[in-house]
C-alpha positions in Angstrom: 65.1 151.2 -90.0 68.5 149.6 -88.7 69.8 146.1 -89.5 69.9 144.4 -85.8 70.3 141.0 -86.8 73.2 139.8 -89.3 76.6 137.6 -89.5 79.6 139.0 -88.2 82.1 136.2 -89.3 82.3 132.6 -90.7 84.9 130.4 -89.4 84.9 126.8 -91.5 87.5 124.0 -91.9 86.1 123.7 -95.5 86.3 126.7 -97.7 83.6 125.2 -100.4 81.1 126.1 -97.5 82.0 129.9 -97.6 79.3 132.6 -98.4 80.3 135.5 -100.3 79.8 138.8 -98.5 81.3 138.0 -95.1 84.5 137.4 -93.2 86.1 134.2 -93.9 87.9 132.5 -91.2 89.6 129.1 -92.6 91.1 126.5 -90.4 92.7 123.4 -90.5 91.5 121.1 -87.8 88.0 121.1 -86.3 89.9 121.9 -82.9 91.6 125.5 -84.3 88.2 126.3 -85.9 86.1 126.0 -82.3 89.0 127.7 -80.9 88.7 130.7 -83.8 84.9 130.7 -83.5 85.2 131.0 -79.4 87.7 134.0 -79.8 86.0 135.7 -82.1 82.6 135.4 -80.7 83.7 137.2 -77.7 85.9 139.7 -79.2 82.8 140.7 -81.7 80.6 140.5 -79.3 78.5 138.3 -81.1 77.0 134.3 -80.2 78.5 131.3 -82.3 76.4 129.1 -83.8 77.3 125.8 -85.1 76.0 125.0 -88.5 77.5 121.7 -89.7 81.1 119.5 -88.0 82.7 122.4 -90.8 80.8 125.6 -90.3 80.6 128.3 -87.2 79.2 131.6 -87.8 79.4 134.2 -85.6 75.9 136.8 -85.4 74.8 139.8 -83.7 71.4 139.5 -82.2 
């Protein structure tokens, strides 16, 4: 059995809304932490999904 599906990254402008167990990406602006979330999705190879105006995580599919 191999784990396919799980979270590459989390990329938030407010740190309360962290899970433990991942990369943590924190930004300042909403406008640095779509800009984080963009990068990184391509460079992980990975899709972006918005959660909330303060979350982005990053997943593998």
């Amino acid at each position: 059995m191999t784990v396919d599906k799980y979270i590459l990254a989390v990329v938030t402008t407010n740190i309360k809304k962290i899970p433990f167990g991942t990369n943590v990406f924190q930004c300042e602006t909403k406008e640095e932490m779509e800009y984080i979330g963009a990068n990184l999705e391509a460079i992980l190879d990975g899709i972006a999904h918005a959660l909330s105006e303060e979350l982005i995580i990053i997943v593998k599919h």
